[in-house]
MIDOSE-1310 file (N, C-alpha, C; in nm, 2 decimals, decimal comma, always signed):
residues 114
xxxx	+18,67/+8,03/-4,90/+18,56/+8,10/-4,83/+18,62/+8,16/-4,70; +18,58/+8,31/-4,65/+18,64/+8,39/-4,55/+18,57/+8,26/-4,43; +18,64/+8,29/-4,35/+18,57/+8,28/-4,17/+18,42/+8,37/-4,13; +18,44/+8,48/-4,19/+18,29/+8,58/-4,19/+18,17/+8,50/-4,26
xxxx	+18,20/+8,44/-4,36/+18,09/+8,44/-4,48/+18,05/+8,29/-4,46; +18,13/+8,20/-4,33/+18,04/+8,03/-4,29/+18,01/+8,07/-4,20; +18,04/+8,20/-4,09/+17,98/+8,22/-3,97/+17,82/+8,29/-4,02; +17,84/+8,35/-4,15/+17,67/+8,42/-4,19/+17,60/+8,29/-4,21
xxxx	+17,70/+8,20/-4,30/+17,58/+8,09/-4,37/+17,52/+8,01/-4,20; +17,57/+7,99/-4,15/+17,55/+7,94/-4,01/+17,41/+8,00/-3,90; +17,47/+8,14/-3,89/+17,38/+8,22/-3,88/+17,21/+8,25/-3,98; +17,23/+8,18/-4,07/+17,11/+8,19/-4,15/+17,07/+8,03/-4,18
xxxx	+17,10/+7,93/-4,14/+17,07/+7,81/-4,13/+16,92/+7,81/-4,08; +16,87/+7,73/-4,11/+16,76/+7,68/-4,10/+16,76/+7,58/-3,98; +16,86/+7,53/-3,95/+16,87/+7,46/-3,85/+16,93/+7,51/-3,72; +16,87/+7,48/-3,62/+16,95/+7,55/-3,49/+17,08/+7,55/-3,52
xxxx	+17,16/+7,64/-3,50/+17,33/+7,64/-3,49/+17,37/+7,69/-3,40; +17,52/+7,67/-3,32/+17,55/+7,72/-3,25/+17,69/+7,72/-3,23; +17,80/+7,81/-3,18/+17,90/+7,76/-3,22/+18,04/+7,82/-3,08; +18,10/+7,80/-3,09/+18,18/+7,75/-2,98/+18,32/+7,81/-2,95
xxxx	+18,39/+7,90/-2,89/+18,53/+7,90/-2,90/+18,60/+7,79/-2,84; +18,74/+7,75/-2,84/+18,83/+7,65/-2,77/+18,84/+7,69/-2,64; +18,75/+7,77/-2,58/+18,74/+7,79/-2,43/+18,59/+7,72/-2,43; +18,52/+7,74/-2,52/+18,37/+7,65/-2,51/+18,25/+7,75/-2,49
xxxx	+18,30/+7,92/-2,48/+18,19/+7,97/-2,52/+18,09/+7,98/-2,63; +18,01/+8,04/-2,55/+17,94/+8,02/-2,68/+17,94/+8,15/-2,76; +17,97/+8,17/-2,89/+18,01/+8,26/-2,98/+17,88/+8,32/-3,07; +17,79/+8,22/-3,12/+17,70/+8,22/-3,23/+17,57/+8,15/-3,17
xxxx	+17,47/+8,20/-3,21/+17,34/+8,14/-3,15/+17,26/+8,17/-3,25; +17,17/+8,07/-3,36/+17,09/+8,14/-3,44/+16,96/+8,16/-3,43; +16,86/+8,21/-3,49/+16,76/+8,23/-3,43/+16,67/+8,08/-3,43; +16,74/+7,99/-3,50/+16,65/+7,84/-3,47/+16,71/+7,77/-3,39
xxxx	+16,82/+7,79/-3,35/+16,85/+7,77/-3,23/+16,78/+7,77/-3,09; +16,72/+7,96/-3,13/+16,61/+8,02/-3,02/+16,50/+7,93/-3,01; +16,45/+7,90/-3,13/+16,31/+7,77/-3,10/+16,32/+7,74/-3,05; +16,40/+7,66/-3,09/+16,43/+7,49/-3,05/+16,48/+7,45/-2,89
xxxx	+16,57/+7,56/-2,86/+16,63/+7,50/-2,71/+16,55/+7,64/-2,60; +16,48/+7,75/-2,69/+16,47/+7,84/-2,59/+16,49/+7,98/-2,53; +16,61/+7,94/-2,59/+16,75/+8,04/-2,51/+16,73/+8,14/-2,62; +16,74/+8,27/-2,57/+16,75/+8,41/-2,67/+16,91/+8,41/-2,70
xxxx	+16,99/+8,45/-2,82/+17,12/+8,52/-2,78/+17,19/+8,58/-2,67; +17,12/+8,66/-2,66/+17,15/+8,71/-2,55/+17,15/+8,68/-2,45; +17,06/+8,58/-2,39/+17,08/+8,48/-2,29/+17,25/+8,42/-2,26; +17,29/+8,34/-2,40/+17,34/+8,28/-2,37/+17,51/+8,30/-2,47
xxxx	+17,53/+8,43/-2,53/+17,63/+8,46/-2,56/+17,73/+8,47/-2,47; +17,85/+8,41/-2,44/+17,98/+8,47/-2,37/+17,99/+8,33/-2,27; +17,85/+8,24/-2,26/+17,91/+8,16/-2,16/+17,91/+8,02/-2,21; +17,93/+7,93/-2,11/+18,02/+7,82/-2,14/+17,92/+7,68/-2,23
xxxx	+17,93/+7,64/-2,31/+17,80/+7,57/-2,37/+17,77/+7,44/-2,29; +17,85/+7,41/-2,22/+17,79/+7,27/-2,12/+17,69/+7,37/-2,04; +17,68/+7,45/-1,99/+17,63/+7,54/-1,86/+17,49/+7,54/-1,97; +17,46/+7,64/-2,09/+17,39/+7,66/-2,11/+17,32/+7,52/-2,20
xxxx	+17,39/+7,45/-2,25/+17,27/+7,30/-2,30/+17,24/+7,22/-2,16; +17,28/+7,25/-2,06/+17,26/+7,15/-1,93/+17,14/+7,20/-1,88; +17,08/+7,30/-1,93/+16,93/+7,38/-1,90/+16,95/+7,46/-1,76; +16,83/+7,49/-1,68/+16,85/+7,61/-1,57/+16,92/+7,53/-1,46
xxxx	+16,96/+7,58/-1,34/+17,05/+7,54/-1,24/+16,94/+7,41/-1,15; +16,85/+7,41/-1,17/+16,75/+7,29/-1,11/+16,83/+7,18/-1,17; +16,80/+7,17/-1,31/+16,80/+7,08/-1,37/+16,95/+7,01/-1,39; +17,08/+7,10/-1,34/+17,22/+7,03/-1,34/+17,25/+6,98/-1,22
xxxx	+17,16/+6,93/-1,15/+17,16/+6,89/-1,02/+17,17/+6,68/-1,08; +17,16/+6,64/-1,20/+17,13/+6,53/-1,27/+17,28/+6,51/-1,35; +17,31/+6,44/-1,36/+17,45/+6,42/-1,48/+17,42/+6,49/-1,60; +17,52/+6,60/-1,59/+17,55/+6,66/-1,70/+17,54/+6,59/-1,88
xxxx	+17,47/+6,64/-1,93/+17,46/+6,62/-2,10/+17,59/+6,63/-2,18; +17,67/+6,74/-2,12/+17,79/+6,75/-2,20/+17,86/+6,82/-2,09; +18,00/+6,85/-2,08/+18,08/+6,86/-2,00/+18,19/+6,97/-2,05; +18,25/+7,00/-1,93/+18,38/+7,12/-1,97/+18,47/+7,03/-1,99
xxxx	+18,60/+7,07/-2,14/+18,67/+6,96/-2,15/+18,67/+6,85/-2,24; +18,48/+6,84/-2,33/+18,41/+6,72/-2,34/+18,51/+6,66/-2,47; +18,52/+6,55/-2,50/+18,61/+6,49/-2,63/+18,59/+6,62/-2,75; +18,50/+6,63/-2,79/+18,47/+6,69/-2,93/+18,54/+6,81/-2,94
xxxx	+18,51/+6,88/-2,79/+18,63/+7,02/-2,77/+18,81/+6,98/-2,77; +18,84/+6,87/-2,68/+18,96/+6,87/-2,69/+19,01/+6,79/-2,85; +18,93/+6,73/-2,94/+18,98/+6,67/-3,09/+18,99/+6,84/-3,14; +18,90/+6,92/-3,11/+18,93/+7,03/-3,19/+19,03/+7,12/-3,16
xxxx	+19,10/+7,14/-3,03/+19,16/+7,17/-3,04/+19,33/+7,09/-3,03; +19,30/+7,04/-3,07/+19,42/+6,92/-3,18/+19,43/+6,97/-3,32; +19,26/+7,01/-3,33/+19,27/+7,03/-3,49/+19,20/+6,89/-3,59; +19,14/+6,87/-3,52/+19,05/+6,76/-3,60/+18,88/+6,78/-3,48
xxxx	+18,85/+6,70/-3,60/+18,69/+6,72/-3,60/+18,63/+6,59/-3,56; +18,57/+6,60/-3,44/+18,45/+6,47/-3,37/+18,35/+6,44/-3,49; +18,33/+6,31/-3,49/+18,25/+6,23/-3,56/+18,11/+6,31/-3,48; +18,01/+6,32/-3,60/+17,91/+6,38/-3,53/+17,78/+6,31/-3,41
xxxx	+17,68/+6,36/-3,38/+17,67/+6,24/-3,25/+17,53/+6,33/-3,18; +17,45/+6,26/-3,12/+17,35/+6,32/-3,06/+17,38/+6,35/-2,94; +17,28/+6,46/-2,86/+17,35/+6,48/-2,72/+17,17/+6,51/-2,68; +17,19/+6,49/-2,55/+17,06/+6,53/-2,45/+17,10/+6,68/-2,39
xxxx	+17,02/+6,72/-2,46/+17,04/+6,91/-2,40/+16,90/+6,96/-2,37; +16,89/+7,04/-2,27/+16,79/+7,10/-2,20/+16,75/+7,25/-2,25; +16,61/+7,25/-2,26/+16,54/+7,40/-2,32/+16,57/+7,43/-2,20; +16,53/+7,59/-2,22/+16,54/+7,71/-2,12/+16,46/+7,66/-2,01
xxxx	+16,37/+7,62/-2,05/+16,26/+7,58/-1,94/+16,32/+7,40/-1,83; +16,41/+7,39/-1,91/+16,42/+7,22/-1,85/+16,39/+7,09/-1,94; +16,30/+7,13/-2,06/+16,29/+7,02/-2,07/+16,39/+6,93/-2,17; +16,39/+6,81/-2,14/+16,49/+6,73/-2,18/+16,47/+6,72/-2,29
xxxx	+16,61/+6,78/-2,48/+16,56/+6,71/-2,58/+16,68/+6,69/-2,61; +16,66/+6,61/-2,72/+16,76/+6,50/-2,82/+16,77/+6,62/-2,93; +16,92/+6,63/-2,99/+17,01/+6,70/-3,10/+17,08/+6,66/-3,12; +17,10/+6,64/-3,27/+17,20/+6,60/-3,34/+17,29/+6,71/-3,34
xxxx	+17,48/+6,68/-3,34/+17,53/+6,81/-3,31/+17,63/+6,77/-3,42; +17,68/+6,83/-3,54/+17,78/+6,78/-3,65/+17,89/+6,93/-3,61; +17,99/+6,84/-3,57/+18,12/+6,95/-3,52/+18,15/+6,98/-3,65; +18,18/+7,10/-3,65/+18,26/+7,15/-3,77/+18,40/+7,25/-3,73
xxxx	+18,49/+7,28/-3,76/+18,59/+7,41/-3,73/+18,62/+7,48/-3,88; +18,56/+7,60/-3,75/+18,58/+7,75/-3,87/+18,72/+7,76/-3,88; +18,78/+7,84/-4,01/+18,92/+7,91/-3,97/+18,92/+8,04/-3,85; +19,00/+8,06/-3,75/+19,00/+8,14/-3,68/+19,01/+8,23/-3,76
xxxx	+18,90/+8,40/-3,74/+18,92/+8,49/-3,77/+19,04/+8,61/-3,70; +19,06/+8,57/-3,56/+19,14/+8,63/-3,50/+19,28/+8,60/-3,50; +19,34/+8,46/-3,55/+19,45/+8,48/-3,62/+19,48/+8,43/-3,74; +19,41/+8,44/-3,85/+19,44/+8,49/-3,98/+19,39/+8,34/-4,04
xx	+19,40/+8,25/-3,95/+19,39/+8,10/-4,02/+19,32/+8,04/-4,12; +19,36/+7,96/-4,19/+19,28/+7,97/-4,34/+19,24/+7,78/-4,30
């Protein structure tokens, strides 16, 4: 299976999805994503996913939900995959919800990786 055609199935998930470069942007946003946490794509393409699951700037005034750096980013970029795990992430508006997050790694489309 290409890198394109688990980024569609993702993108058509029925479940929020959302997905990540090894810098921690955020890449992919689906539209049940939008429910669920809020955030339009376009809100929240290009920037860093602690920033945007940590909800508006009021609300990161509290210990961060997830972090720059966080384990699940540095196992992947090792090349292995975090056991999956719930996290406390914040809608657009603030409010505090519970998600289950199951790490997965795509093959890089940008260098050829299979």
């Amino acid at each position: 299976m290409e890198p394109r055609d688990i980024l569609e199935m993702l993108i058509a998930s029925p479940d929020g999805t959302y997905a990540v470069d090894t810098e921690q942007r955020v890449f992919l946003w689906n539209a049940s994503a939008e429910r669920a946490l809020g955030w339009k794509a376009e809100e929240v393409l290009g920037k860093p996913c602690y920033q945007v699951l940590a909800g508006p700037a009021a609300v990161r005034k509290e210990a961060l939900p997830c972090t720059r750096d966080c384990a699940p980013i540095q196992q992947a970029r090792r090349g292995s995959v975090a056991p999956a795990q719930r996290l406390l992430a914040f809608t657009r508006e603030g409010t505090p919800r519970w998600i289950s997050v199951t790490h997965v790694l795509v093959p890089s489309m940008r260098c050829g990786t299979r």
